[in-house]
N, C-alpha and C positions, 0 to 999 in steps of 0.2 A: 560555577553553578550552571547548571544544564537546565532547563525549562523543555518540558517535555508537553508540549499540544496535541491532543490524542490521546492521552496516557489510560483511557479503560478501551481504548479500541483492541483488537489483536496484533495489530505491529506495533503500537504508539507501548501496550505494555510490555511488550516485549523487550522494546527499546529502551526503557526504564528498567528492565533487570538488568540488563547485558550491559547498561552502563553502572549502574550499582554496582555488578560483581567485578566490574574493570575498579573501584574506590572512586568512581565520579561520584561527586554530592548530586542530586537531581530533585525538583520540583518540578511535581507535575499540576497540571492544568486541568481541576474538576468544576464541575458546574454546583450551585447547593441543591441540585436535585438530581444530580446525579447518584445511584445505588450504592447506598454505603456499606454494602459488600464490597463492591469496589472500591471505594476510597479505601476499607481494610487492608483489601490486598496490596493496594501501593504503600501504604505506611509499615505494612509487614515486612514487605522488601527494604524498608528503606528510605522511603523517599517521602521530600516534606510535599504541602499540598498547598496550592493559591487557587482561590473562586475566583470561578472569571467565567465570560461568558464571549467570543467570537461576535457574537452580534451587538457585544454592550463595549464601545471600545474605551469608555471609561473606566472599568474593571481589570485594562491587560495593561496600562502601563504599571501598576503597581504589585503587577503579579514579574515583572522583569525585573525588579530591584536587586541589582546584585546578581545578576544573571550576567555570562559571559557568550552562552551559544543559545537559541534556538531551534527547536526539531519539532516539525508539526509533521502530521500524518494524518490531522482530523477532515475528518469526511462525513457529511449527511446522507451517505447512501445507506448505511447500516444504522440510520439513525432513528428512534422512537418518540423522541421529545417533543413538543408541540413548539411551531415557530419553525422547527428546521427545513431547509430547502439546499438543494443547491445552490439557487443562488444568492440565499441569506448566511451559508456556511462555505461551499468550496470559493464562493467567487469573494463576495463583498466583507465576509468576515475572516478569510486569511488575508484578503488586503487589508484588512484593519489590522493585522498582527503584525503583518510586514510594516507597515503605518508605524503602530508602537513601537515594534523593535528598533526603528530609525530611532523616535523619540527620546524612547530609554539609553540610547547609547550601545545596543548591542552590538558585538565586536564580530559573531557568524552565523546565520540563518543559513538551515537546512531544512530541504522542502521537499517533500515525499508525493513525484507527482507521479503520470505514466508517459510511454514513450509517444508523439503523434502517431494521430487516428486517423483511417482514412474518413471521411466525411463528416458533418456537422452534427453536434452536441451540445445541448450547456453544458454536461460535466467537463467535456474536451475545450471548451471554450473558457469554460471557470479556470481549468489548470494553465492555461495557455496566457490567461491575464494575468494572475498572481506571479508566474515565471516574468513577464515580463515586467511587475511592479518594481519585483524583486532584481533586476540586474538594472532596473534603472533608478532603482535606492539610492544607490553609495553604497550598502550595505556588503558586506563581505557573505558571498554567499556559495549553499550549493543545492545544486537540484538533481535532484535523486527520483531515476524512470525506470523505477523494476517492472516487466513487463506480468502475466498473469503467476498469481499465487497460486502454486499446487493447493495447498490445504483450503481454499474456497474454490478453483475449477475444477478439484477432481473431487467434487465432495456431494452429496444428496444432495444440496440445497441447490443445486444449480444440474443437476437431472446424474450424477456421478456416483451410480449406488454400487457399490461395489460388495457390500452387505449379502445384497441380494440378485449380486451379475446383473444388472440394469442398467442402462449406459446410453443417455442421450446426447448425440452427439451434433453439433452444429456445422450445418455446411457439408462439406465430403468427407472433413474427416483426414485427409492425407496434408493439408498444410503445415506444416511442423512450427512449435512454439518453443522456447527457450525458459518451459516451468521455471519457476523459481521458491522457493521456501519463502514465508514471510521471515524466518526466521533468521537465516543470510539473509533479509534487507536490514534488519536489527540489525547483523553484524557490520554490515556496510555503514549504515547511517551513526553507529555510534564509532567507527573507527573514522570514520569525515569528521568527528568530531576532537578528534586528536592530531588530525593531520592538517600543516596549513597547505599542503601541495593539494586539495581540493578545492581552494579556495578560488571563488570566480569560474566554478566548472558545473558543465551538464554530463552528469555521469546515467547512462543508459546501463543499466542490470537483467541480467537472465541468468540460468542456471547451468549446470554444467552439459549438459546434452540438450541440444533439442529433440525433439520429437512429436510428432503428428497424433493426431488425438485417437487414431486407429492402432498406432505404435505401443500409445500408451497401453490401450486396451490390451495388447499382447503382452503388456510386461505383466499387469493386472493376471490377466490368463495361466500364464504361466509359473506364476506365483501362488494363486489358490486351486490351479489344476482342474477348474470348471470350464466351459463357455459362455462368455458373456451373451446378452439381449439386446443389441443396436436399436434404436431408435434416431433418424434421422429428420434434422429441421433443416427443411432448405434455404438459402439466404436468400431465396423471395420471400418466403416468409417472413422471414427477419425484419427485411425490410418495409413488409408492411407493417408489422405490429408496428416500428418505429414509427413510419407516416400516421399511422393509428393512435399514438401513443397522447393520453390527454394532459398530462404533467412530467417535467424533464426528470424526475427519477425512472419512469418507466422505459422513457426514450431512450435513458444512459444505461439500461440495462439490454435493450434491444440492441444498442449501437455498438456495446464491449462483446455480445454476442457475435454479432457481424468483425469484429476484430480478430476474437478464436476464429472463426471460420476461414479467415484470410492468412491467420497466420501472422509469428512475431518471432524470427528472429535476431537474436542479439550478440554483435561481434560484443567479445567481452575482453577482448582487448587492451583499451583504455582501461580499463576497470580492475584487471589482472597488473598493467605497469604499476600502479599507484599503490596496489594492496596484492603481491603477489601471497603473502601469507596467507591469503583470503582463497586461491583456487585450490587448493588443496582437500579443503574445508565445506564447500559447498554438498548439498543434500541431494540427492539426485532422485528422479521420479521413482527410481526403482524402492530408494529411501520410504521414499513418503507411501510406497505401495504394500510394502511391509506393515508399516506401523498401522496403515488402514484396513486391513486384513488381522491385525494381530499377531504378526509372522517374530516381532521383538518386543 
């Protein structure tokens, strides 16, 4: 049995299909006030459900009963609930899951974190604690650093309107990144889940080409056969909003900014020896530039 933490986010469900459709049994990790459209769609797929709560750590050991692996991907940045923070969910309540899972006897923790950041964050600081909980457990573990998700950086909600050739771009623009699909990290994180040659590893993810966010913009271009609208945020700016910033979700979103602008990328090397089935397979920008235009 797989315990799935995360499981109404957009990787954590994902991960619960992709292991369903592989015949993993999986239980996933909803809160009782979490939206029971949600909880539908994981039971539609498949998967049974335990209440539990990251901040309540008397509610997760009895949600690991009979569980073999865990896969957490849960994160307060995308979060709505009242109580959530970063440092009440990424820092102090996956320590408390790492915590249980020692308790309950879980046999591999998998933990969906990002690659280091240049500079200071609670979100970078939350991930950087629980990684280190997690290898000084005993726990049999792995730590999973995809670097930025095409389908949230190139997307409106983060200035990537491709809808309407709109296109705010951070920094110059020419640093290249190693996009990646959420949905190859599904792929990854549920095949770490099969494999014990991951086991005790920090595996670093990106996608199969890099490319600079000006790059991107050409593939973009040349695909809907318009000219995009630039708009450029300088990394002073950036940096001030972060100095500026009056609660650490605002900070961690200024600081992942300052990241694209620098730039990520990622030898995928390690990652290719262990799971070469896996390069083949990956989604590439031009991918995801299709489907956001309507091209398939």
């Amino acid at each position: 049995m797989v315990l799935v933490v995360g499981s109404t986010g957009l990787l954590g469900s994902e991960i619960c299909r992709t292991l369903l459709e592989r015949g993993k049994p999986v239980r996933a990790l909803v809160r009782t006030t979490t939206d029971t459209g949600k909880q539908e769609r994981l039971r539609s797929l498949g998967a049974d459900l335990a209440f539990g709560d990251l901040k309540d750590p008397s509610t997760l050991v009895a949600a690991m009963q009979g569980v073999s692996t865990v896969i957490s991907t849960a994160s307060s940045t995308f979060s709505r609930q009242p109580g959530d923070s970063i440092e009440a969910v990424d820092a102090q309540g996956q320590i408390n899951l790492v915590d249980s899972a020692k308790e309950a006897g879980v046999g591999h923790f998998i933990f969906v974190s990002f690659p280091p950041m240049t500079g200071d964050f609670a979100l970078q600081r939350a991930k950087r604690a629980v990684e280190e909980r997690l290898v000084r457990s005993e726990l049999s573990y792995t730590i999973l650093q995809p670097t930025f998700f095409t389908e949230v950086w190139l997307s409106p909600a983060v200035g990537f309107d491709a809808a309407n050739a709109q296109v705010q771009i951070y920094g110059s623009g020419r640093n290249q990144i190693s996009w990646i699909s959420f949905l190859d990290v599904a792929k990854f994180a549920a095949a770490c889940a099969e494999n014990p040659a991951t086991r005790n590893m920090t595996i670093q993810l990106g996608g199969p080409q890099p490319l600079s966010p000006l790059e991107v913009v050409k593939v973009f271009e040349g695909l809907s056969g318009r000219p995009f609208t630039l708009t450029h945020v300088p990394e002073d700016t950036l940096r001030a909003q972060k100095a500026a910033a009056t609660n650490s979700l605002d900070e961690a979103f200024s600081a992942l900014m300052i990241a694209y602008a620098q730039g990520n990328v990622i030898d995928m090397g390690p990652a290719f020896r262990i799971f070469p089935q896996l390069q083949s397979q990956l989604s590439s920008v031009e991918d995801h530039a299709k489907r956001s235009l309507n091209l398939v």
